[in-house]
LOLOTI-563590 format. One record per residue (C-alpha): residue number from 0; residue in three letters; z, y, x negated. Coordinates in steps of 0.2 Angstrom, whole numbers, plus 5000, padded with zeros to 4 digits. Example, Ala and Ser with C-alpha at 12.3 -4.5 7.8 and 13.67 -1.06 7.14 Angstrom:
// LOLOTI-563590
+-----+---------+------+------+------+
: num : residuo :   c3 :   c2 :   c1 :
+-----+---------+------+------+------+
:   0 :     ALA : 5039 : 4978 : 4938 :
:   1 :     SER : 5036 : 4995 : 4932 :
+-----+---------+------+------+------+
END
This chain:
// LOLOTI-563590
+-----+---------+------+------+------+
: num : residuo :   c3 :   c2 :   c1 :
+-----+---------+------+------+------+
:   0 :     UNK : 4926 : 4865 : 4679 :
:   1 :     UNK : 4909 : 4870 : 4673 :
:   2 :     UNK : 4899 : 4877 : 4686 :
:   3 :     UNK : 4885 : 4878 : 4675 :
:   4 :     UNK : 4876 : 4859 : 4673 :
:   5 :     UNK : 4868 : 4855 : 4655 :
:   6 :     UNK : 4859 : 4837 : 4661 :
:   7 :     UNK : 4843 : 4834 : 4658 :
:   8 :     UNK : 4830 : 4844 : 4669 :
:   9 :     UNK : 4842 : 4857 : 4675 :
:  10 :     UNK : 4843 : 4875 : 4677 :
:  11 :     UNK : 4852 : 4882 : 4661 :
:  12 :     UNK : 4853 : 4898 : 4670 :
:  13 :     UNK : 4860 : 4892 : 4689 :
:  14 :     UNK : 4876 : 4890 : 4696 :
:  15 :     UNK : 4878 : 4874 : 4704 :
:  16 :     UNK : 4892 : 4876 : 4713 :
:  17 :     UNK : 4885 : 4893 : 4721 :
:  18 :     UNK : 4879 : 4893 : 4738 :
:  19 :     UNK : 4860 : 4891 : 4737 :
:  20 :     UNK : 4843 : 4881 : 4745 :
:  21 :     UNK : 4838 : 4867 : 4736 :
:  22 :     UNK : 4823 : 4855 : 4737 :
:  23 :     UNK : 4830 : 4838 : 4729 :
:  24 :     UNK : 4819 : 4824 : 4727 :
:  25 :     UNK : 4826 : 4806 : 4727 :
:  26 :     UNK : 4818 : 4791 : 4721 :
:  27 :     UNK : 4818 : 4774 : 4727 :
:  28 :     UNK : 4827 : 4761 : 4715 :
:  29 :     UNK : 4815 : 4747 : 4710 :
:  30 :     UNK : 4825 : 4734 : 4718 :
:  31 :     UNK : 4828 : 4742 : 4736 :
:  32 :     UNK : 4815 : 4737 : 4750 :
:  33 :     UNK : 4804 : 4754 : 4754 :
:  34 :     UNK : 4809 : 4766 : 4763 :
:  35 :     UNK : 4797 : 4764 : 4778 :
:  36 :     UNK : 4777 : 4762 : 4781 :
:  37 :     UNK : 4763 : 4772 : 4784 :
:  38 :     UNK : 4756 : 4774 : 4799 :
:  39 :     UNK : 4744 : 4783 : 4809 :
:  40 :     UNK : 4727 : 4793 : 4806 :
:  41 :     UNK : 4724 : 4806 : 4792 :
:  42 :     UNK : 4712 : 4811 : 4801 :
:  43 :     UNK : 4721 : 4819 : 4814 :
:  44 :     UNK : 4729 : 4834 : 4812 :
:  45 :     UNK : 4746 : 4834 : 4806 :
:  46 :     UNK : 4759 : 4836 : 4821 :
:  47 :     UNK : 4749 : 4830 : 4831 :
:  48 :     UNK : 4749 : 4812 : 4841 :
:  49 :     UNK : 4740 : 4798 : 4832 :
:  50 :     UNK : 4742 : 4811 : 4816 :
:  51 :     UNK : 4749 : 4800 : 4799 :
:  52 :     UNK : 4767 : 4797 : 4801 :
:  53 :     UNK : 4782 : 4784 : 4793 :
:  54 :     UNK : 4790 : 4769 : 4800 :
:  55 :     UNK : 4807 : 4770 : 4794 :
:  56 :     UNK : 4814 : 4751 : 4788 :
:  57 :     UNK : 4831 : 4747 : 4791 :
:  58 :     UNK : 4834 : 4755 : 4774 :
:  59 :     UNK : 4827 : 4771 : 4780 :
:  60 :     UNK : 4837 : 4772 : 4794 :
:  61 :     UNK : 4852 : 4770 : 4784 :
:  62 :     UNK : 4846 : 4785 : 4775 :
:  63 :     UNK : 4844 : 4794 : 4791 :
:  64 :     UNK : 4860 : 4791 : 4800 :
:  65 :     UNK : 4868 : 4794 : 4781 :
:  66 :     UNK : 4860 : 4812 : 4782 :
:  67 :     UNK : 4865 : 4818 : 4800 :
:  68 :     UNK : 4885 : 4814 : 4794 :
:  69 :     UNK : 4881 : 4825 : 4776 :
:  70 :     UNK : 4895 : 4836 : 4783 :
:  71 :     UNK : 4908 : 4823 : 4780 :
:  72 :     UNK : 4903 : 4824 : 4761 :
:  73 :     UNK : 4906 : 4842 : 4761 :
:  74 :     UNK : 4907 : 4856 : 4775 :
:  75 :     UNK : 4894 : 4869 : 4768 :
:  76 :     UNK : 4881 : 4856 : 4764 :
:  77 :     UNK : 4866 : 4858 : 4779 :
:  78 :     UNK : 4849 : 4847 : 4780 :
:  79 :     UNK : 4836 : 4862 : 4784 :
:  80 :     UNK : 4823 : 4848 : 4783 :
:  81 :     UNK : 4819 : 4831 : 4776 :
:  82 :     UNK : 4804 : 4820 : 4773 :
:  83 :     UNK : 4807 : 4801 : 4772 :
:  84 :     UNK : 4794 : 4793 : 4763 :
:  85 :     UNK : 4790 : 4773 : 4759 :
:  86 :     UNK : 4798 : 4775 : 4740 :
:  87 :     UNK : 4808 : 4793 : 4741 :
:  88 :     UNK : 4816 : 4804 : 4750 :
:  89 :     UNK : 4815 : 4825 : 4750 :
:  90 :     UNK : 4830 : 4837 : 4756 :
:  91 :     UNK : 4830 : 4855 : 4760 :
:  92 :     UNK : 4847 : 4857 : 4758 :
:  93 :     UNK : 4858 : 4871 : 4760 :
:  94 :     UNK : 4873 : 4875 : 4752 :
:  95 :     UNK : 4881 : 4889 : 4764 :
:  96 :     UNK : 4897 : 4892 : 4755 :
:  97 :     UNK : 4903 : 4889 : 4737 :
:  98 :     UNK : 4907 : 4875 : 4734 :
:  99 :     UNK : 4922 : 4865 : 4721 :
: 100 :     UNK : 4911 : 4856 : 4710 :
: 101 :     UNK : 4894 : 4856 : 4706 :
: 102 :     UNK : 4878 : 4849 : 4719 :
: 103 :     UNK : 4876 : 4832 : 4709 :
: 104 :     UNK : 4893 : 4826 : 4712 :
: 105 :     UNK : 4888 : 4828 : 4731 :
: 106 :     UNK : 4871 : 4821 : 4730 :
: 107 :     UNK : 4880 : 4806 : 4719 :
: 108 :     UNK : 4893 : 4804 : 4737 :
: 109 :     UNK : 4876 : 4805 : 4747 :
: 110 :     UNK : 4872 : 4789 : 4738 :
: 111 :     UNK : 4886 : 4779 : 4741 :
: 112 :     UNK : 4886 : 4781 : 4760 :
: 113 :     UNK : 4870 : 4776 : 4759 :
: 114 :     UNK : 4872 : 4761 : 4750 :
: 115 :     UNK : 4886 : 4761 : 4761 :
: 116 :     UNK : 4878 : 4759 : 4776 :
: 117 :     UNK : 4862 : 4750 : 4771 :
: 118 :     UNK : 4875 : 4736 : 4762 :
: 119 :     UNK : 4864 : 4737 : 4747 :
: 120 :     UNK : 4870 : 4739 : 4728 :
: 121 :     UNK : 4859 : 4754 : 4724 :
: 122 :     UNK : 4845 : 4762 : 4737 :
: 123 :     UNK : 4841 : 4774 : 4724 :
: 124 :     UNK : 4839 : 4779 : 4705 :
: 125 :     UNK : 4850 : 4786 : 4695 :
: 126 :     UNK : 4850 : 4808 : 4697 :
: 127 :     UNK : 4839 : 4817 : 4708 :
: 128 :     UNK : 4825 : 4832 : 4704 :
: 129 :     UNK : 4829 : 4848 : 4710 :
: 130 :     UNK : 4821 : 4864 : 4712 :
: 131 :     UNK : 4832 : 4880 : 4718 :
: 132 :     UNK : 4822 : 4891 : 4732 :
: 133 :     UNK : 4821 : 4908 : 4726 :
: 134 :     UNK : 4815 : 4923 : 4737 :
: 135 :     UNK : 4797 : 4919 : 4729 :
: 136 :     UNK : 4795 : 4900 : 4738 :
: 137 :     UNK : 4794 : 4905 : 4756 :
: 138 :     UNK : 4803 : 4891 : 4766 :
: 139 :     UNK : 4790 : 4890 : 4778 :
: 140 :     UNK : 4777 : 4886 : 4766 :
: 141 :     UNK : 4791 : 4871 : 4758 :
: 142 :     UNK : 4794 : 4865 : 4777 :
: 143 :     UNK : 4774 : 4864 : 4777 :
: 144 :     UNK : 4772 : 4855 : 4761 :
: 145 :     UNK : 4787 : 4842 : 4768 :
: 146 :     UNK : 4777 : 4839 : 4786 :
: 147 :     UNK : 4762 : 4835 : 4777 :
: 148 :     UNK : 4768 : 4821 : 4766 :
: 149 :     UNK : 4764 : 4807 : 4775 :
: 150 :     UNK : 4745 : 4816 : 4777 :
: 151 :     UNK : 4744 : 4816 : 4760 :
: 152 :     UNK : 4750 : 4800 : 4754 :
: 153 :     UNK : 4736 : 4792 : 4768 :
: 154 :     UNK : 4725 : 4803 : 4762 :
: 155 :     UNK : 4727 : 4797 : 4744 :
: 156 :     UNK : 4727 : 4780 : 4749 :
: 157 :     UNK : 4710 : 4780 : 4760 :
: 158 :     UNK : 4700 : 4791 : 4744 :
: 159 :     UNK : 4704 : 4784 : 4727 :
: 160 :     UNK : 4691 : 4796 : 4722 :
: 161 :     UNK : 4701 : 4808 : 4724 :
: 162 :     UNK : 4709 : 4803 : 4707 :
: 163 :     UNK : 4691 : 4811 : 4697 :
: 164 :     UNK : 4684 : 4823 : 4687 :
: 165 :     UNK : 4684 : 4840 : 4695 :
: 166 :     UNK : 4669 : 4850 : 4687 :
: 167 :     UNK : 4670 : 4871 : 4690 :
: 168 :     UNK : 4685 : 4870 : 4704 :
: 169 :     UNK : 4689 : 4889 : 4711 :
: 170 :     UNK : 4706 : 4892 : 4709 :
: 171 :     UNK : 4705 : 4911 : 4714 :
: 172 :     UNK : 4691 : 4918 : 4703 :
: 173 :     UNK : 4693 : 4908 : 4690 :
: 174 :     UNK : 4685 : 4891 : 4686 :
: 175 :     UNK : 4692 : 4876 : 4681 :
: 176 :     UNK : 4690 : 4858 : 4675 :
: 177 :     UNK : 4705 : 4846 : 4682 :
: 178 :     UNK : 4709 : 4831 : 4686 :
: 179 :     UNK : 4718 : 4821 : 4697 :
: 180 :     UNK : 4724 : 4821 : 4714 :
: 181 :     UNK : 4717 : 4838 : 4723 :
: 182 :     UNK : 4731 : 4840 : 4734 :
: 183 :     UNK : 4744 : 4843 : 4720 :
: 184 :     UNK : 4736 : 4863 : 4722 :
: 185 :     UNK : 4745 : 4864 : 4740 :
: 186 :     UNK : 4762 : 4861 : 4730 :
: 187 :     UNK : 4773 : 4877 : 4732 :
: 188 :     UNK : 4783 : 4871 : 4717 :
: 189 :     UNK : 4772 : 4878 : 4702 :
: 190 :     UNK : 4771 : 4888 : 4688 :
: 191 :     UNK : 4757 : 4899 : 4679 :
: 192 :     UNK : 4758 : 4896 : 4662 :
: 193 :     UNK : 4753 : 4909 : 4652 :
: 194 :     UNK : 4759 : 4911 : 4632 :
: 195 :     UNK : 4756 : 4928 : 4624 :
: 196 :     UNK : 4756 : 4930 : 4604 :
: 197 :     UNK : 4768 : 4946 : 4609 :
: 198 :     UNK : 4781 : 4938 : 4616 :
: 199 :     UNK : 4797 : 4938 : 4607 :
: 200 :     UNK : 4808 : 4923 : 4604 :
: 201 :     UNK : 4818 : 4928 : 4619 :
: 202 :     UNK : 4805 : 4929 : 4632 :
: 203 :     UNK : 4797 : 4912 : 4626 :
: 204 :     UNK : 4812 : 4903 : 4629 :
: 205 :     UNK : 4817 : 4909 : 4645 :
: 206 :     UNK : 4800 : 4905 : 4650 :
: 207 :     UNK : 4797 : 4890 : 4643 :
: 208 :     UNK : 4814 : 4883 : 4651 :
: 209 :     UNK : 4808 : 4890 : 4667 :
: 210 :     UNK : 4793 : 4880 : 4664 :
: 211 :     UNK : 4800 : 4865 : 4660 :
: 212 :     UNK : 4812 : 4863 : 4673 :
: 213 :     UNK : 4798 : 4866 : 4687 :
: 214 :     UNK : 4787 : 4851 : 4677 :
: 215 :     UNK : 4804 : 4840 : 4675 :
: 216 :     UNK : 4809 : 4843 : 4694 :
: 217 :     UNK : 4791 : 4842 : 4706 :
: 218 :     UNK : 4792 : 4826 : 4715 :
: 219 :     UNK : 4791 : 4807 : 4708 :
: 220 :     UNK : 4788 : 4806 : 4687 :
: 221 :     UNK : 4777 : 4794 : 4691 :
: 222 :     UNK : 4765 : 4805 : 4702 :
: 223 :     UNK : 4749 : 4810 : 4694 :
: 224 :     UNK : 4744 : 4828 : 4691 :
: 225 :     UNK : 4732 : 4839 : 4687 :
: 226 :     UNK : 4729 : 4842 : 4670 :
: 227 :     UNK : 4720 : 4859 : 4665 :
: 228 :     UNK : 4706 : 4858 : 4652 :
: 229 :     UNK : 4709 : 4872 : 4639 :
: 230 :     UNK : 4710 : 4877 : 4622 :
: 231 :     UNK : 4727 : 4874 : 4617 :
: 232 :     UNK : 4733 : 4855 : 4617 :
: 233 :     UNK : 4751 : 4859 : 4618 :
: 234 :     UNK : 4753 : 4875 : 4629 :
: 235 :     UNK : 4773 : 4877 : 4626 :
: 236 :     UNK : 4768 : 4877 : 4608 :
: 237 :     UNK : 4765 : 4896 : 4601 :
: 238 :     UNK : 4752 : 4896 : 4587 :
+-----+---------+------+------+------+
END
């Protein structure tokens, strides 16, 4: 059995059988009623009553009962967290133990109990995005970012102009031009992307597949993101 996984978007480097946090992001199938609604006020802060919350559909309670029996699929498998929203679903799952084969095969069992239980064909799309917690993403920060979801699609849907120009932003001391959806900053799944003319072939590599799985991984493909101004129109390509 491979333990390491060579499909598209994965860690070259990682174990997946190896007992490990992960944040997996699962997508809605087209055909498969949402997940829930939104509800509440944005405007109240998150936590609190009246604060932006989701209604779960009969789908989404399927997902929900589906995740409190994620033992059955395999005993070393723990939810540390979830966030169930209208068209996708995020896990902080822990791996306690090593485990016989690799986390996609248990993720792919996690599907059919909940087609299972929601007697649909397909609930979700095919594969999953993952990102592997490493001592530098701070689970109380990723437990944050997870609360906040429903805040932030609400927030998105009652500010379209949100989705602009951003002229001389602060990020730290430097300033930038971006645009897209400003909340995308609060995303602990990131990566600064800095190529140096010095790096050696070995470095670039390991760096650009670093880079590559985080962009390939963070949430729904078909979420917007910021996109840095610069000089380089292709900054994974060395000049």
């Amino acid at each position: 059995m491979s333990r390491i996984w060579t499909g598209n978007n994965r860690a070259s480097w990682h174990d997946y059988t190896s007992r490990c946090i992960y944040h997996i992001t699962l997508l809605k199938h087209p055909d498969a009623p949402f997940f829930g609604s939104l509800a509440g006020d944005y405007q109240m802060p998150i936590g609190t009553p009246g604060s932006s919350y989701i209604i779960s559909s009969d789908t989404g309670k399927a997902i929900k009962q589906s995740l409190r029996e994620i033992s059955v699929i395999h005993p070393s498998l723990r939810i540390l967290q979830y966030a169930l929203m209208p068209d996708h679903l995020h896990l902080i799952l822990y791996v306690e133990e090593e485990m016989d084969e690799i986390i996609g095969r248990k993720i792919a069992a996690f599907k059919v109990l909940v087609n299972k239980r929601s007697e649909l064909s397909q609930v979700f799309e095919r594969g999953f995005n993952d990102q592997i917690l490493t001592k530098s993403r701070k689970l109380d920060i990723i437990y944050n970012y997870l609360r906040a979801n429903p805040y932030r699609l609400a927030v998105r849907q009652a500010n379209p102009d949100f989705f602009t120009r951003h002229n001389n932003l602060m990020i730290g001391e430097t300033p930038c031009q971006l645009y897209g959806n400003i909340h995308l900053l609060d995303n602990p799944f990131k990566e600064q992307v800095i190529v140096h003319r010095a790096d050696n072939d070995e470095i670039y590599s390991a760096n650009k597949d670093r880079w590559l799985y985080t962009a390939g991984n963070n949430e729904s493909p078909r979420q917007s993101y910021f996109m840095l101004q610069g000089r380089c129109s292709d900054p994974l390509t060395r000049n």
